[in-house]
C-alpha positions, 0 to 999 in steps of 0.5 A, a space after each residue: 574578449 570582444 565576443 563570448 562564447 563557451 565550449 560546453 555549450 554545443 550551440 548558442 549566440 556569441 557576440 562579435 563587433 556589436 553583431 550576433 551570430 549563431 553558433 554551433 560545434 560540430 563534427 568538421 575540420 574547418 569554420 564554417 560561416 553562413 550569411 542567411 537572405 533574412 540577415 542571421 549569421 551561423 557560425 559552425 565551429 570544428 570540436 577541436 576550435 579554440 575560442 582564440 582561433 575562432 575569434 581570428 577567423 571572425 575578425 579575417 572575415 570582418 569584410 565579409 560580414 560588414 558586406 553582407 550586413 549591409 546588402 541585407 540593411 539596404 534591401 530590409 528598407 528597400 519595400 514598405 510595408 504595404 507594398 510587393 515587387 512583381 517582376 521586378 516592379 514596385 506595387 501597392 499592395 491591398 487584401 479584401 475579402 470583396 475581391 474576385 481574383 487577385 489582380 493587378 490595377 495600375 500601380 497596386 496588387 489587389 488580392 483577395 487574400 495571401 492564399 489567393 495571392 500566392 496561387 496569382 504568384 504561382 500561375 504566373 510563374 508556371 506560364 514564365 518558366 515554361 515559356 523561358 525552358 521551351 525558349 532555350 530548350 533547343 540548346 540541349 539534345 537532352 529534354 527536361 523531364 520535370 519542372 518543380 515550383 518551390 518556395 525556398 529561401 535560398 536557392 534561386 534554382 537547381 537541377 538534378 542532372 541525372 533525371 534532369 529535373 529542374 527546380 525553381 524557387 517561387 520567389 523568382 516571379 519577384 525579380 525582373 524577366 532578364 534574372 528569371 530568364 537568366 536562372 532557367 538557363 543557368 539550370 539548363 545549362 547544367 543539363 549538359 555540365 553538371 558542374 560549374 567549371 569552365 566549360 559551363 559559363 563558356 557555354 552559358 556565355 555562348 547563349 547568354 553574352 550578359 548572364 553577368 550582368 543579370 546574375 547581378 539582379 538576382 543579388 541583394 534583394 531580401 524577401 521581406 514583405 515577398 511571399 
């Protein structure tokens, strides 16, 4: 056996190709595998699984994992550790208490500390967003009513089509304006299609000819050394 993992146990780490995944029985019918932004696979394994089917399906996802262990390799060791991006941009980053405001001064972030870093993070987030909702907004006969910034660690973004409400993660203020703009239409979009069949990239497309290629930047980047 190649990796160990014990039925009377309800959740735990099992051992899989020199790699250690989380797992947990739970009442479902099929396996379940999640690849986390901080490197952590979790493994949800139906109560009727036997460690032999468990095992074959480890082993028919192996391209995937090898995939997304790598994506987070290459990103973990993209930043140092005193640095931040900032739209997509590579900065220094310095904390002292003697600053003023956090601020950006050539190729360095000066901020006074990360409570202070984050409300710079937050201002220029809210003045982005909204100036990327009003520039599409015209696109949709259906206006939005509530716009939340939130720190999540997977969800670039999200709306609640019923009361058309969009949500978008902090973090974005990370990632180039191209990706930022192509997220708040994404979430638009869903103003009008609630779904993501065809109708919904037609229309995105329609807007947007490259949305591929900048859905392409929000990928394999790891938040570490991010807010």
């Amino acid at each position: 056996m190649k990796y160990g993992v014990k039925k009377a146990l309800k959740k735990g780490v099992l051992s899989f190709e020199n790699l250690e995944l989380k797992f947990e029985y739970k009442k479902i019918k099929y396996l379940r595998l999640k690849a986390s932004n901080d490197g952590e696979f979790k493994l949800s394994i139906p109560l009727t699984c036997t460690e032999t089917e468990v095992f074959a399906f480890l082993q028919k996802n192996q391209t995937w994992i090898d995939k997304h262990l790598k994506r987070f390799l290459n990103a973990k060791t993209s930043l140092q550790k005193d640095t931040i991006r900032f739209l997509g941009r590579i900065y220094t980053l310095r904390f002292d208490e003697n600053f003023a405001k956090t601020r950006l001064y050539k190729n360095e972030l000066l901020a006074k500390n990360k409570k202070d870093l984050e409300i710079f993070f937050r201002q220029h987030a809210l003045r982005i967003f909204n100036f990327y909702i009003q520039k599409y907004q015209l696109y949709f006969e259906r206006k939005v009513s509530k716009v939340s910034i939130k720190k999540n660690k997977t969800l670039w973004g999200s709306c609640n089509h019923r009361f058309a409400r969009i949500n978008l993660n902090l973090r974005l203020i990370h990632k180039p304006l191209k990706a930022i703009e192509y997220v708040i239409l994404h979430e638009l979009t869903h103003l009008k299609f609630p779904h993501h069949q065809k109708e919904f990239y037609d229309f995105l497309g329609q807007i947007m000819p490259d949305f591929r290629q900048r859905e392409q930047l929000l990928k394999g980047l790891n938040f570490t050394h991010q807010i």
